[in-house]
SENUKOL-123360 format. One line per field, with one value per residue (C-alpha): y, x, z; chain. Coordinates in Angstrom, 2 decimals. Last residue first. Layout:
north	[Y; ...]
east	[X; ...]
up	[Z; ...]
mol	[A; ...]
This chain:
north	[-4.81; -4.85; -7.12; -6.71; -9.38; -11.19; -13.71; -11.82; -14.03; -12.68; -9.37; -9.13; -10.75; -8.11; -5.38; -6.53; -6.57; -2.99; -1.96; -4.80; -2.18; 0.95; -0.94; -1.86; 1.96; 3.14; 0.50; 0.96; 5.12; 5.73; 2.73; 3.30; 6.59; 6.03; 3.93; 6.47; 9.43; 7.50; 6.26; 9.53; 11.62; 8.92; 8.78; 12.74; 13.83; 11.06; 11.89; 15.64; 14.88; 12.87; 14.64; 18.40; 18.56; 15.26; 13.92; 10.26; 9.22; 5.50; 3.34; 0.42; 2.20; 5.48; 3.44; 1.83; 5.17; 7.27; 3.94; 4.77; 7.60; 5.35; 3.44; 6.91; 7.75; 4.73; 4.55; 8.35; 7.39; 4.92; 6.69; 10.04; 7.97; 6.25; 8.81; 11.66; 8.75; 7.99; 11.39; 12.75; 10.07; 6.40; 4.63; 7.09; 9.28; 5.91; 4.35; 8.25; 7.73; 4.24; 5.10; 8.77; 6.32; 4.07; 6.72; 8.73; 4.86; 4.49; 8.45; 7.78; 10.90; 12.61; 9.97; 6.74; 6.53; 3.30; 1.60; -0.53; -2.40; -4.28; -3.76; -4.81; -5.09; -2.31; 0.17; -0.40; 0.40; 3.26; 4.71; 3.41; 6.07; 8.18; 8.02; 9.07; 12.68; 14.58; 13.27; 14.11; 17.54; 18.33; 16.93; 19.83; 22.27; 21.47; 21.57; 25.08; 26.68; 25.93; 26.41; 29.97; 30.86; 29.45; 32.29; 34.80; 33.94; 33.37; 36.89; 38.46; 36.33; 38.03; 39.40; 37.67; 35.49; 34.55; 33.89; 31.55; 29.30; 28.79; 27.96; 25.21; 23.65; 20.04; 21.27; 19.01; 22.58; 25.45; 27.39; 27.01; 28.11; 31.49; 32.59; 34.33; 32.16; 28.88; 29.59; 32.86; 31.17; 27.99; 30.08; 31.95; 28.49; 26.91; 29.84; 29.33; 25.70; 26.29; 28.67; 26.08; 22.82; 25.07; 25.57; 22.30; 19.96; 22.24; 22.23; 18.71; 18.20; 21.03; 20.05; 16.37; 16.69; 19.63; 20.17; 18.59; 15.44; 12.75; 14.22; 13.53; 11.66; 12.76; 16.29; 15.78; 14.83; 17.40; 16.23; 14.58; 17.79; 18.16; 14.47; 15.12; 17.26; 14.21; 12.08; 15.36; 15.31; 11.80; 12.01; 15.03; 12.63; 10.22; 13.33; 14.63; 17.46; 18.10; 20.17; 22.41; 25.86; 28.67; 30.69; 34.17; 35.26; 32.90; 36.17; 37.77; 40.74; 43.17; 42.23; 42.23; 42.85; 44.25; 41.30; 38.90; 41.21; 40.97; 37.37; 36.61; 38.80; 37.19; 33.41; 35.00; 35.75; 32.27; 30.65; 32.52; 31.60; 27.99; 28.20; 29.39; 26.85; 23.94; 25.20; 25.96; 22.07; 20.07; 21.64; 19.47; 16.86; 17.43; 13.81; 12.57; 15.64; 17.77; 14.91; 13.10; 16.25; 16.71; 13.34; 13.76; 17.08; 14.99; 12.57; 15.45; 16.96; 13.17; 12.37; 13.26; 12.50; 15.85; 18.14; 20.31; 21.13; 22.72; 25.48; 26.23; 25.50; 27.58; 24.48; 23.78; 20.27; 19.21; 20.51; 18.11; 15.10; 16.34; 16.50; 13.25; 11.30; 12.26; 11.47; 7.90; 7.39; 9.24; 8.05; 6.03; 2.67; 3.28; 4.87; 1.79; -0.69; 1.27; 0.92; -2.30; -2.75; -1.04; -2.93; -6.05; -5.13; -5.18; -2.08; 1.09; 0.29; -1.10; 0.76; 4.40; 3.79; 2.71; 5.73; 8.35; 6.87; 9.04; 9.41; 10.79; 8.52; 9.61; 13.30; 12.18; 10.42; 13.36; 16.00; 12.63; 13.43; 17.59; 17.01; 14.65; 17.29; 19.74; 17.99; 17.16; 21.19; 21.66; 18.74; 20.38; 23.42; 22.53; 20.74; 23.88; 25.65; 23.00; 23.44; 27.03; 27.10; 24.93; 21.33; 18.98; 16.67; 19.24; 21.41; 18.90; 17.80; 21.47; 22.15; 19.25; 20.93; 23.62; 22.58; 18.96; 19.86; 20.99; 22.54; 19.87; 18.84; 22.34; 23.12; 20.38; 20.77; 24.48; 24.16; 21.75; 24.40; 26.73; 25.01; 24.29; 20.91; 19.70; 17.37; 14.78; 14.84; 11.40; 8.42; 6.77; 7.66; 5.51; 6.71; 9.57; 7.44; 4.94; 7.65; 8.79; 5.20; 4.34; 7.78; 6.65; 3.63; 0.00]
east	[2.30; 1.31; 0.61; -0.56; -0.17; -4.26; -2.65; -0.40; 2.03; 4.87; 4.30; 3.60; 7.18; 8.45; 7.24; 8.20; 11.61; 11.36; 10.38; 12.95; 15.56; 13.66; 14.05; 17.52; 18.01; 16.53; 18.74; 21.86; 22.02; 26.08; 26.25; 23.59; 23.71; 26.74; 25.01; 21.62; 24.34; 26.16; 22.90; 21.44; 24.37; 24.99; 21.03; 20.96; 23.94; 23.48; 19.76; 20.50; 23.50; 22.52; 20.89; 21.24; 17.48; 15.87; 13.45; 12.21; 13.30; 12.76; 15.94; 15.82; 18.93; 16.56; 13.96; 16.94; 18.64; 15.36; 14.37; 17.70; 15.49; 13.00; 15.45; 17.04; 13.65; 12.95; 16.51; 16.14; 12.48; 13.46; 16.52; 14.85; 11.51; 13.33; 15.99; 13.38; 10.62; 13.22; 13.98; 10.33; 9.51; 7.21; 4.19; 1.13; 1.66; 2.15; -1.30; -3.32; -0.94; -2.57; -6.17; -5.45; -3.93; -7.18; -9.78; -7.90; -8.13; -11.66; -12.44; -10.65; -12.10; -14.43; -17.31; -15.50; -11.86; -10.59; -9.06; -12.20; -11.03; -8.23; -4.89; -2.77; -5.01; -4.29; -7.10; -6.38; -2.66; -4.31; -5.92; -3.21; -1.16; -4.04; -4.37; -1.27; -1.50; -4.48; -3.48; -0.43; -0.78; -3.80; -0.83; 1.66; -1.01; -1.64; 2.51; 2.78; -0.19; 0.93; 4.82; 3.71; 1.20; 4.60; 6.63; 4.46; 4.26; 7.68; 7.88; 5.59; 7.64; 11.04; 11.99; 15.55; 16.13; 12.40; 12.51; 15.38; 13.51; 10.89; 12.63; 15.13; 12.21; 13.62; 16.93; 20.08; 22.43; 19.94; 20.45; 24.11; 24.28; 23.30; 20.22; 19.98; 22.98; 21.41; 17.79; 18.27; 20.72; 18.21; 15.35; 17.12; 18.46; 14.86; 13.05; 16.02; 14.97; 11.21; 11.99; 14.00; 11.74; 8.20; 9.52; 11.35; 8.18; 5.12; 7.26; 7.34; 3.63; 2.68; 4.08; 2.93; 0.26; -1.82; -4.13; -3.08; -5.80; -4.00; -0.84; -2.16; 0.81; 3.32; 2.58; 4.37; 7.95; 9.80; 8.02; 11.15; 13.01; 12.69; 13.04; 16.43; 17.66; 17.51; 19.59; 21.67; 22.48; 23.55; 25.32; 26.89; 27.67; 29.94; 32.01; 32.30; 35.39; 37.92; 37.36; 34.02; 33.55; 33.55; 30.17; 30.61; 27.21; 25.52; 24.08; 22.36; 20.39; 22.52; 23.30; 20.73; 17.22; 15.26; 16.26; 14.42; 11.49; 11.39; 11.46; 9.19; 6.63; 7.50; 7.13; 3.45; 2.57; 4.05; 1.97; -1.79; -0.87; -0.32; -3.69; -5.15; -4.34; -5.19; -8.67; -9.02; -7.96; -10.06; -13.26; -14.42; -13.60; -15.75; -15.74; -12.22; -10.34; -11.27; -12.57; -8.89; -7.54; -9.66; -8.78; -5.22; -5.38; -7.52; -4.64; -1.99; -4.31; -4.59; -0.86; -0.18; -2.82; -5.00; -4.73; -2.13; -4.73; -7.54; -5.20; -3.35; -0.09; 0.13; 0.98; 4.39; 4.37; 0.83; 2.01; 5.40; 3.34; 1.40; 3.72; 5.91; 2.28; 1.87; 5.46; 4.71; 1.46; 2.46; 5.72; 6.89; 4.25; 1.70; 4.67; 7.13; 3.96; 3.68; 7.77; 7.27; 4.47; 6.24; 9.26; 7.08; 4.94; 8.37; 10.53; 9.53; 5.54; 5.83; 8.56; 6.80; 3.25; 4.38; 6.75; 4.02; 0.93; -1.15; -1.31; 0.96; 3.91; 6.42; 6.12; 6.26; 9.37; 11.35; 9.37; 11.28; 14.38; 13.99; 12.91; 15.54; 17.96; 16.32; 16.16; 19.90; 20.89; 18.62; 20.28; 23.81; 22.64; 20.94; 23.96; 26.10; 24.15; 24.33; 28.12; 28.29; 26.53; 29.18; 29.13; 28.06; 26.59; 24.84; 23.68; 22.30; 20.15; 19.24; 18.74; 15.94; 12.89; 11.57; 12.68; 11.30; 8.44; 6.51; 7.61; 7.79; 4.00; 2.94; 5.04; 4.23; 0.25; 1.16; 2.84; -0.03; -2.31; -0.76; -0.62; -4.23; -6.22; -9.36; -7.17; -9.25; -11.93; -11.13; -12.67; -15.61; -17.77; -16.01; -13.25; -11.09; -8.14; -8.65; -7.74; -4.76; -3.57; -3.68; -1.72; 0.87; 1.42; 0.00]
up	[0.49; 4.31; 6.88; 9.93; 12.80; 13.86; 16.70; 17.87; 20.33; 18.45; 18.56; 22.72; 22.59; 20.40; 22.11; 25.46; 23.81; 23.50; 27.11; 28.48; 26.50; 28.21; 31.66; 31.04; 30.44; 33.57; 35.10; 34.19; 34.34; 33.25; 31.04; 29.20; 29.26; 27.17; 24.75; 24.55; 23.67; 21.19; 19.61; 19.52; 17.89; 15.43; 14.04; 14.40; 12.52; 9.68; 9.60; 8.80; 7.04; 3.85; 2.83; 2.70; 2.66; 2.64; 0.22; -0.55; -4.07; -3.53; -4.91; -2.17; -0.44; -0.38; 1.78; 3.98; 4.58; 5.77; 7.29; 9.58; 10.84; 12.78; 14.43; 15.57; 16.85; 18.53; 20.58; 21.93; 23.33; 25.29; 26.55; 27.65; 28.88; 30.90; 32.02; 32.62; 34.42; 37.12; 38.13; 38.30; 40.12; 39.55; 41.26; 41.27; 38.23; 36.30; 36.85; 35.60; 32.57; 31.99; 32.84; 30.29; 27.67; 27.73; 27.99; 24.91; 23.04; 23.75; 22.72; 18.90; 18.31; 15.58; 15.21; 16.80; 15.92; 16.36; 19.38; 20.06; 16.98; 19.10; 18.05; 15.31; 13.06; 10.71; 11.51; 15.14; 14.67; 13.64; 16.33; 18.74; 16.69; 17.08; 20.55; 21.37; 19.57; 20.98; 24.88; 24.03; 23.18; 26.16; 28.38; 27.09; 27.09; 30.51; 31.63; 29.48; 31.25; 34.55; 33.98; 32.81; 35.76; 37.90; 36.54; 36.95; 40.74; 41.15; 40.08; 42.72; 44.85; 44.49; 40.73; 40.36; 42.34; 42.88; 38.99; 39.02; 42.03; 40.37; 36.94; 38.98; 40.52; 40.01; 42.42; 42.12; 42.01; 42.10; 45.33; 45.15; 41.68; 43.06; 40.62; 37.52; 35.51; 35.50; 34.78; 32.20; 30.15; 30.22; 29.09; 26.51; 25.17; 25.49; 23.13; 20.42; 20.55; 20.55; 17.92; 15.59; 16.56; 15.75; 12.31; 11.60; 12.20; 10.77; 7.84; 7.65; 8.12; 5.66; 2.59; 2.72; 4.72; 2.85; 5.65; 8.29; 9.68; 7.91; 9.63; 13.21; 14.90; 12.06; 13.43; 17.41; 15.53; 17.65; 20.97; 21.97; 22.70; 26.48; 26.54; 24.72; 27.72; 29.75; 26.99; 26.91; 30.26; 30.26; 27.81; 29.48; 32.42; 30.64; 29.20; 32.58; 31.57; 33.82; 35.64; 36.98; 35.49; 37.51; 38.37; 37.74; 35.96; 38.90; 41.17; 38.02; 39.56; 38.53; 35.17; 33.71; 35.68; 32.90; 30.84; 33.37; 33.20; 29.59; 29.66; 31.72; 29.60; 26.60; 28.36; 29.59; 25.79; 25.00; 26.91; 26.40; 22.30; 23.50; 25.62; 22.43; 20.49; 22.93; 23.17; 19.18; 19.05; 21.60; 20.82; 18.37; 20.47; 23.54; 24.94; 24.01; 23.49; 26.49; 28.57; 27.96; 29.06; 32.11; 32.94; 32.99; 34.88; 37.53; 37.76; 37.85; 41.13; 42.87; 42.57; 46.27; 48.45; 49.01; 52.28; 51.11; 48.11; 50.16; 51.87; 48.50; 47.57; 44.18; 41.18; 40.08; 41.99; 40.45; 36.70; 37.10; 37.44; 34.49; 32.47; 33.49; 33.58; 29.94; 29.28; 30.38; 28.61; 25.81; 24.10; 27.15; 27.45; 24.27; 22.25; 22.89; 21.86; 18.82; 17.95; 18.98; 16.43; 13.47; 13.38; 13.58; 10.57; 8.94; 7.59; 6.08; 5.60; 9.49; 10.68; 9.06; 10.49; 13.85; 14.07; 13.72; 12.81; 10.44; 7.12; 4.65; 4.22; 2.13; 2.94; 6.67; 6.22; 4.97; 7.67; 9.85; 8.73; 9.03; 12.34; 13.33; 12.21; 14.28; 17.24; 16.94; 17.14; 20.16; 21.75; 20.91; 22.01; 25.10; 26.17; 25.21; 27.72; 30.86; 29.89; 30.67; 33.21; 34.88; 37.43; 34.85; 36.85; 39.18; 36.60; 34.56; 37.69; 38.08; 34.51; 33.77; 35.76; 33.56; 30.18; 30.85; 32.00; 28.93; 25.61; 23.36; 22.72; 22.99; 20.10; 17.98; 18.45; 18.12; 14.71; 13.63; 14.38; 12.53; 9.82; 9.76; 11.29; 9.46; 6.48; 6.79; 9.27; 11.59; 10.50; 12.13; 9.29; 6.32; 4.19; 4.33; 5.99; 3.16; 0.41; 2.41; 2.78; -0.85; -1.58; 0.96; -1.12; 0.00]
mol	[A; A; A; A; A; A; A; A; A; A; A; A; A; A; A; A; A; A; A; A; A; A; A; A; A; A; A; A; A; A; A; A; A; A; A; A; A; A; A; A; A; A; A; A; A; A; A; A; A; A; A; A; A; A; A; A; A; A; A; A; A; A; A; A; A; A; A; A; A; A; A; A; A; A; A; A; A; A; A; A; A; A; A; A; A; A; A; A; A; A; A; A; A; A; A; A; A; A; A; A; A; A; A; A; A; A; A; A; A; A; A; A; A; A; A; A; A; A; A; A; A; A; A; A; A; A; A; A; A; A; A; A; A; A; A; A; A; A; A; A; A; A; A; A; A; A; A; A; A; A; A; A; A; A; A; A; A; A; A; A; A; A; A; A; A; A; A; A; A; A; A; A; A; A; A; A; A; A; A; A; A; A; A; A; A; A; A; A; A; A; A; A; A; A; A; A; A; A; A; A; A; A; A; A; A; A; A; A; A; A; A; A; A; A; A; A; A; A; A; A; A; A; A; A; A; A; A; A; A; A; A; A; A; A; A; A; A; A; A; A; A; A; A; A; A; A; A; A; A; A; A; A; A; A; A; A; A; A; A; A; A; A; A; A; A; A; A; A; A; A; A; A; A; A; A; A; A; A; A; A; A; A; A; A; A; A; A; A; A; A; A; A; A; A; A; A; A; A; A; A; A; A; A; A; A; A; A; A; A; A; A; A; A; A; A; A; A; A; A; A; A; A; A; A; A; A; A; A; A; A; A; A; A; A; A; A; A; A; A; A; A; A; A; A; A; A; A; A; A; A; A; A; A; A; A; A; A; A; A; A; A; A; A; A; A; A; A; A; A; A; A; A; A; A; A; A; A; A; A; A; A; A; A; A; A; A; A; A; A; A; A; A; A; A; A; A; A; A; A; A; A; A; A; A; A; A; A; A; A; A; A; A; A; A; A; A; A; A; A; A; A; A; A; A; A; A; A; A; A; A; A; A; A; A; A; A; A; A; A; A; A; A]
């Protein structure tokens, strides 16, 4: 089956999604809102601390920043080959094998969504005002109910899902603006870590590390190829939806970063998750914090409204192909079983793992997929296809090598994270091999 085979079934039949119903701008947000969540205001600390300079937490975000956007232009490559949607399932499986694809479905169900989901929204409940009536509640119950309001939002009220989600965006980066001017208004003399000496020699093992946490931050890069049957104009649109959000949501996380690990004492932010908080009480007092926490707010729900838009159509389709059960498929405008199933899953992870644990999982699992993902770029253009990549072959080469060295000296550095993102995958292929109905495709 081409990808012009698999547009044409994706507009058939009433329990299909409206094709081509989301804008470019939309898609731009949907990527946006996908990346920027709590990974940029919570990873910088624990960088920090490893890497022991500013300086070096900076480059880190450079050189991930940098990667990002070569995987985006790769998989902007993929997703003009295949125009429907699936993400990483849908280009293993045409790419590679049906098996390909599965794991790399069963890898999104577990860490692609349901565990950056819970990572979102875990990090929402921290970052929210302690009120009186919230002290009182167990912990996990505020990022479970932000979860299911999600899930409500895209699930139940579909139609709505999308203008929401866009405006909340547009509300976030008017309140990132704002921080940033204030923060700029306070140069130099309220910069306490401008002087901060840089640690020697150099922790190459640990900068892996960092940039396997920093790559979380990043992973939403490819957020489009999740809905692309719904952009209008997928194969144009898609990819450029892709590069454009990655380069200003990159530019947007160096400012950030300069501003996080240079505002306050590096004393008071060494090993600290609230890294952001604690940057803007440096620098503006509580009235600041205040601003600051509005903005980790917003961006934490708009990053679980993004996934909880995107997951479920990868399960969506997998659905469509077999390889899960039909109850997975869109019904009317939203695949509402398979929203209900991610949100019960995320909802299971907010109560039994850490902030810590989940940003090297889901940092490693999620680094390996992608760069399996890209090497199809290789494998398809091996076979003689004439699938598109600016300055080929670079952008893949730089971002295949760059992830696998990174996720192999994790490896080594955080053992059992990474063991449990490598049981993860051959989960995958056990659950694969006891299918009973696999896909198959021509």
């Amino acid at each position: 089956m081409d990808d012009g085979d698999e547009t044409k079934e994706l507009r058939t039949g009433s329990d299909r999604p409206p094709a081509h119903s989301l804008s470019l701008f939309s898609a731009i947000n949907l990527v946006a809102a996908s990346m920027i969540g709590a990974g940029v205001y919570t990873t910088s600390g624990f960088t920090l601390a490893d890497l022991g300079s500013p300086s070096r937490v900076i480059a880190a975000w450079i050189i991930g920043g940098a990667i990002a956007i070569c995987g985006a232009i790769s998989y902007g490559a993929l997703a003009g080959r295949f125009t429907a949607s699936g993400g990483e399932y849908l280009f293993l499986s045409r790419a590679v094998h049906p098996a390909a694809g599965y794991v790399a479905g069963f890898v999104s169900i577990l860490a692609g969504f349901t565990g950056a989901t819970a990572f979102a929204a875990t990090a929402l409940e921290s970052y929210l005002p302690k009120w009186n009536f919230m002290q009182s509640l167990p912990p996990g119950v505020i990022a479970s109910l932000a979860i299911t309001l999600a899930a409500l939002l895209h699930g139940v009220y579909a139609r709505f899902g999308t203008p929401i989600q866009n405006a909340m965006v547009v509300g976030k980066f008017i309140l990132l603006l704002a921080f940033f001017g204030v923060a700029a208004s306070s140069y130099p003399s309220s910069w306490q870590g401008l002087e901060a000496p840089a640690a020697s020699p150099f922790p190459w093992s640990a900068f892996a590390v960092s940039l396997m946490w920093i790559s979380l931050s990043y992973s939403g890069f490819n957020a489009a190829i999740y809905v692309a049957s719904e952009v209008r104009e997928p194969r144009v649109n898609v990819a450029r939806s892709l590069w454009i959000a990655t380069m200003a949501v990159t530019i947007l996380y160096v400012l950030l970063n300069i501003i996080f690990v240079y505002a306050p004492p590096p004393a008071d932010i060494i090993g600290q998750k609230e890294i952001a908080v604690i940057a803007a009480r440096s620098i503006g007092g509580t009235n600041f914090e205040s601003l600051i926490r509005a903005v980790l707010v917003v961006s934490l729900a708009t990053s679980v409204s993004a996934m909880m838009m995107s997951g479920p159509r990868v399960y969506a389709k997998m659905a469509d192909d077999g390889a899960l059960p039909s109850w997975f498929r869109f019904q009317a405008h939203a695949p509402s079983f398979a929203i209900a199933f991610q949100a019960v899953l995320a909802i299971v992870v907010v109560q039994v793992s850490t902030l810590q644990r989940l940003l090297s999982y889901l940092g490693f699992t999620l680094s390996v997929s992608a760069a399996l993902t890209v090497v199809t770029i290789f494998l398809l253009r091996y076979r003689g296809e004439k699938i598109r990549v600016p300055f080929y072959p670079w952008p893949p080469l730089i971002f295949v090598i760059g992830t696998v060295m990174i996720a192999t000296i994790a490896g080594f550095k955080q053992p059992v994270e990474c063991l449990a993102g490598l049981l993860t995958l051959l989960v995958g292929v056990v659950v694969y091999a006891f299918t009973k109905n696999k896909p198959s495709f021509s």
